[in-house]
C-alpha positions in Angstrom: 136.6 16.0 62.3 134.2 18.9 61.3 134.8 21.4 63.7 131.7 24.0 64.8 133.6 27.0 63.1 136.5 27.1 60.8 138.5 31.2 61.2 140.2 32.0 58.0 142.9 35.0 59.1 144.9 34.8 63.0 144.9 38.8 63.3 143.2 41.1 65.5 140.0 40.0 64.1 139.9 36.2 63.3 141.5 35.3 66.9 139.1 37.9 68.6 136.4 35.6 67.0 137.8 32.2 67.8 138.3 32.9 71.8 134.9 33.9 71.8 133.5 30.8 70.1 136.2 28.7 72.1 134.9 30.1 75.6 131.4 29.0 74.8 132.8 25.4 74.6 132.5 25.1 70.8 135.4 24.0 68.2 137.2 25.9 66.3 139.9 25.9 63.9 142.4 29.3 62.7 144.0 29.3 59.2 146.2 31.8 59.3 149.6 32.7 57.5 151.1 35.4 59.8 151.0 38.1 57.6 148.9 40.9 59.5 148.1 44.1 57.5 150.3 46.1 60.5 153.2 44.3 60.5 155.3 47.0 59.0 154.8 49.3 62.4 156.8 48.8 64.9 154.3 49.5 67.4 150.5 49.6 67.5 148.6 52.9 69.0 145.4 53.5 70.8 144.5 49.9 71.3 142.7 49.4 75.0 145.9 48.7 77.2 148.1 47.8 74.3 149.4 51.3 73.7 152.5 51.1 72.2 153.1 47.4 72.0 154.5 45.7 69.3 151.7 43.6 66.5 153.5 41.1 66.1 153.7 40.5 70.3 150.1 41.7 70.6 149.2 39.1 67.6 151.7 36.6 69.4 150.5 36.6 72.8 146.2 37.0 71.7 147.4 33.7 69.8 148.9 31.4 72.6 145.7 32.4 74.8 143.4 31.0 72.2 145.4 28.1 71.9 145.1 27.3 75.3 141.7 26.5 75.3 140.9 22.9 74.2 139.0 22.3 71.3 141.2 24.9 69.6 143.3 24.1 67.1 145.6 26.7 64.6 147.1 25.9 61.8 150.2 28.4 59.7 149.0 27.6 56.2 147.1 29.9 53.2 143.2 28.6 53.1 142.9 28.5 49.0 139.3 27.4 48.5 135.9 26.6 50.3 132.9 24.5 49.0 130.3 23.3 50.7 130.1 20.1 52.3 127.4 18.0 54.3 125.6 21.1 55.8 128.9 22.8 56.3 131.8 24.0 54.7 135.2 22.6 54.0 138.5 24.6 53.3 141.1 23.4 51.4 144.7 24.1 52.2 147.6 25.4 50.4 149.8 22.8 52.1 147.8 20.1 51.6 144.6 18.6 53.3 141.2 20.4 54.2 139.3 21.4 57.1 135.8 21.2 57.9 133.3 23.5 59.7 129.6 24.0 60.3 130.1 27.6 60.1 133.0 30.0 58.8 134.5 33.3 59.8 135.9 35.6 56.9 139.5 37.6 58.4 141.8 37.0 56.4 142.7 41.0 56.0 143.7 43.4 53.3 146.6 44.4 51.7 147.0 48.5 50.7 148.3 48.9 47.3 151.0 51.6 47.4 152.2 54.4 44.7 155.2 53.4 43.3 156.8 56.8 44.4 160.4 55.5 45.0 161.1 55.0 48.5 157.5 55.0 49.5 157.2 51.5 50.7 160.0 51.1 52.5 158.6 53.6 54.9 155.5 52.3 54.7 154.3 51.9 59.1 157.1 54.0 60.1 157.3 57.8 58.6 154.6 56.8 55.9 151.5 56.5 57.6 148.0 55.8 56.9 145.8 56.8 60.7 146.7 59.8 62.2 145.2 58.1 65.5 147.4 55.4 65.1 150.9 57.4 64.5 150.2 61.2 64.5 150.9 61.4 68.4 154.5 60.7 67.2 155.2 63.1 65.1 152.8 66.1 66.8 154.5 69.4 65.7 156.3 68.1 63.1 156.5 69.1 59.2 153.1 66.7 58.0 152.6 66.2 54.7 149.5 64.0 52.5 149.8 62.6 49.7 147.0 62.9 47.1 145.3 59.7 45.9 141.7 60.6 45.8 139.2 63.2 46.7 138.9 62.0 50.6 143.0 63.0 50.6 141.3 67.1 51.1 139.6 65.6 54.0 142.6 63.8 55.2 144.8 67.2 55.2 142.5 69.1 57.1 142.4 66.4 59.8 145.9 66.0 60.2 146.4 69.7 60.4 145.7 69.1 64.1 148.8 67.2 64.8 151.3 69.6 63.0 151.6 71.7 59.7 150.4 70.4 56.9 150.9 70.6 53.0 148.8 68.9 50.6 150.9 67.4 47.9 148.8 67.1 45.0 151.7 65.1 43.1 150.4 66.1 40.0 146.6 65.8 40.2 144.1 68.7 39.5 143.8 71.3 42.6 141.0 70.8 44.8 137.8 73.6 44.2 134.6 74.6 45.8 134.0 72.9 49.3 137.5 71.0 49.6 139.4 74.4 49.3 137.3 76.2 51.6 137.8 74.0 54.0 141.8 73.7 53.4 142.3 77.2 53.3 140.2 77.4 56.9 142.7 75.0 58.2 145.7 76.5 57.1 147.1 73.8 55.1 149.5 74.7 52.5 149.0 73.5 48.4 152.0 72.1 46.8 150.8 71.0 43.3 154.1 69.5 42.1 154.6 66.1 41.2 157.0 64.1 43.9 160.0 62.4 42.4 160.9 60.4 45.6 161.2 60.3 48.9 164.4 60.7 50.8 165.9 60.4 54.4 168.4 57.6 56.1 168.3 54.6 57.6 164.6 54.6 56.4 163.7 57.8 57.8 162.1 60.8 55.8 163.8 64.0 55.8 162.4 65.2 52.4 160.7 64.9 49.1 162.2 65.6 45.8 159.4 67.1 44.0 159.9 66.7 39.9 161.0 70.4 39.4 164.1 70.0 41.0 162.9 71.6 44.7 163.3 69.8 47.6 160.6 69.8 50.6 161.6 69.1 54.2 159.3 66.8 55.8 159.1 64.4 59.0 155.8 62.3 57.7 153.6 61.8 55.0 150.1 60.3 55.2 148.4 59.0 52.5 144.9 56.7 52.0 146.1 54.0 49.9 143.6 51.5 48.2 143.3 48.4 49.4 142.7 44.8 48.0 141.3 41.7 49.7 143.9 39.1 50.8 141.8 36.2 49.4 139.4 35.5 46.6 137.8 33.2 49.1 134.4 35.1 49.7 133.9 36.2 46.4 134.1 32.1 45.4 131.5 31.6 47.8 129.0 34.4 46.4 129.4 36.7 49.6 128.0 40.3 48.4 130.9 43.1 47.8 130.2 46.6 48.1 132.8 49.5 46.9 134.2 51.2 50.3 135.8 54.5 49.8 139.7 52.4 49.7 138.5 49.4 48.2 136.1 46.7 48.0 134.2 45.3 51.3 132.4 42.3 52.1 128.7 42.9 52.7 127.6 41.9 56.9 124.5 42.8 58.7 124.8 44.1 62.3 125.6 40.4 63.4 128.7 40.5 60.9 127.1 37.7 58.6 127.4 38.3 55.1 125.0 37.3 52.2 125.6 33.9 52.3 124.2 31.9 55.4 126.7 30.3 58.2 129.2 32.8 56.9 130.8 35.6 58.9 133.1 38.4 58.2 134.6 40.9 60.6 137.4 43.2 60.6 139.2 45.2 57.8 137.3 43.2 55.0 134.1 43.8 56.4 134.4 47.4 57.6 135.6 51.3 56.6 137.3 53.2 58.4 139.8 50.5 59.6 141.5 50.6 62.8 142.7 47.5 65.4 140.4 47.7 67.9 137.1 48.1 65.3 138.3 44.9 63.7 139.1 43.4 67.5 135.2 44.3 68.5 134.1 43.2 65.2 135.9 39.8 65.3 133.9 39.7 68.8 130.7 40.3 67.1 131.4 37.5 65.0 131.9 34.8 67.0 129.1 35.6 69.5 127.0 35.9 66.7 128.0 32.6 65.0 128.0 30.5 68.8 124.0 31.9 68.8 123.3 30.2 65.6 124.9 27.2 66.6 122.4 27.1 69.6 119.4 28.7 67.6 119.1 27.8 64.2 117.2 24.6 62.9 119.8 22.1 62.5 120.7 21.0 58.7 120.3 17.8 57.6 123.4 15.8 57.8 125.0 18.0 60.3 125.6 16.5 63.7 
């Protein structure tokens, strides 16, 4: 069967899309292979009604409400390819098989690239954070710290000043000049220009960093802006446009989240900087209002039913 919309990624995005395309009667399949960007936090922050809930419930129950419209169907596989096929698209599987859709939404996520500062990543959603509006609540009035990983990390340090005292650890890299320090100093947040050996605490906690000169700094959470990478090489295959966002690269969308190529949509973290749950939510909304309208108002191609 050719489905009216095929939704590569089951996150906060893709199933925000598919219930919207599913509640205007329409078909859609969701490739997804459970692996949402936040599923190293144990809860989820700032989401409308959702505060504090677990991703992987929020992610669980969005999921069975989707399914419970007909015409839906979700399969737990890796989509490794699309071509185009009879005035649609058709996705082939990692497990086998292929799907087919008149139209396709891009949500399949990104992945942040960490430093490899020992003991980093295994912190990563819990003491190591990325969105202060996310996870700086938590740890209000607590010893901050951000780590540098490109000019936007002064900016990031004078933010998070307003949820505690904060040092800028430079882990090496040139001290900021002009603008960035005036604004740092105005925020009282401290320079530590050290490089950072590792990061230490128990039980996957951090109590400290062990800068490389020997000294050890007491801290309760570092924030950092990692760069990103897209999940899949799917939309570049296809010839969607790419621009270079200030973590990594995004897929190019108009206001209607459709990207360069026609009858394809992106929405959420792929398609979008700053990131955040509920922008990529609204976004996959966008997206599947958008793609139901096009259904209902574009000429119809030849050979599609």
């Amino acid at each position: 069967m050719k489905y009216d919309a095929v939704v590569i990624g089951g996150s906060y995005a893709g199933l925000s899309a598919a219930i919207h395309i599913a509640r205007a009667r329409r078909s859609v399949c969701v490739i997804d292979t459970a692996s949402p960007r936040n599923r190293f936090a144990s809860a989820s922050h700032g989401f409308f009604g959702q505060d504090g809930a677990a991703p992987a419930a929020m992610i669980g129950g969005a999921k069975a409400q989707v399914e419970a419209y007909p015409g839906v169907r979700t399969i737990a596989d890796a989509a490794t390819d699309v071509g185009g096929a009879d005035g649609g698209f058709e996705v082939a599987l990692a497990g086998g098989g292929r799907v087919a859709g008149r139209k396709l939404v891009l949500a399949f996520g990104i992945s942040d690239v960490l430093p490899e500062i020992p003991g980093l990543a295994e912190r990563w959603g819990e003491t190591v954070l990325h969105c202060p509006y996310c996870h700086g609540y938590e740890h209000g009035d607590g010893t901050l710290g951000v780590l540098w990983t490109a000019a936007l990390s002064a900016h990031q340090a004078a933010l998070i000043a307003d949820w505690g005292a904060t040092t800028l650890y430079l882990d090496g890299n040139a001290m900021p000049e002009g603008d960035a320090r005036t604004l740092l100093d105005r925020r009282g947040v401290t320079i530590e220009p050290a490089p950072i050996r590792s990061l230490q605490g128990e039980d996957g906690t951090l109590a400290s960093l062990l800068l490389d000169d020997g000294r050890v700094a007491e801290i309760d959470a570092l924030f950092l802006a990692p760069r990103s990478r897209l999940n899949s090489p799917i939309a570049e295959r296809l010839g969607c446009a790419l621009d270079e966002g200030p973590f990594g690269p995004i897929i190019r969308t108009d206001a209607a989240k459709l990207t360069s190529i026609a009858g394809v949509y992106a929405a959420g973290d792929i398609a979008r900087a700053p990131h955040n749950a509920s922008w990529a939510a609204a976004d996959g909304v966008t997206a599947g209002i958008s793609l139901h309208q096009s259904l209902v108002f574009e000429p119809p191609v030849t050979g599609q039913s």
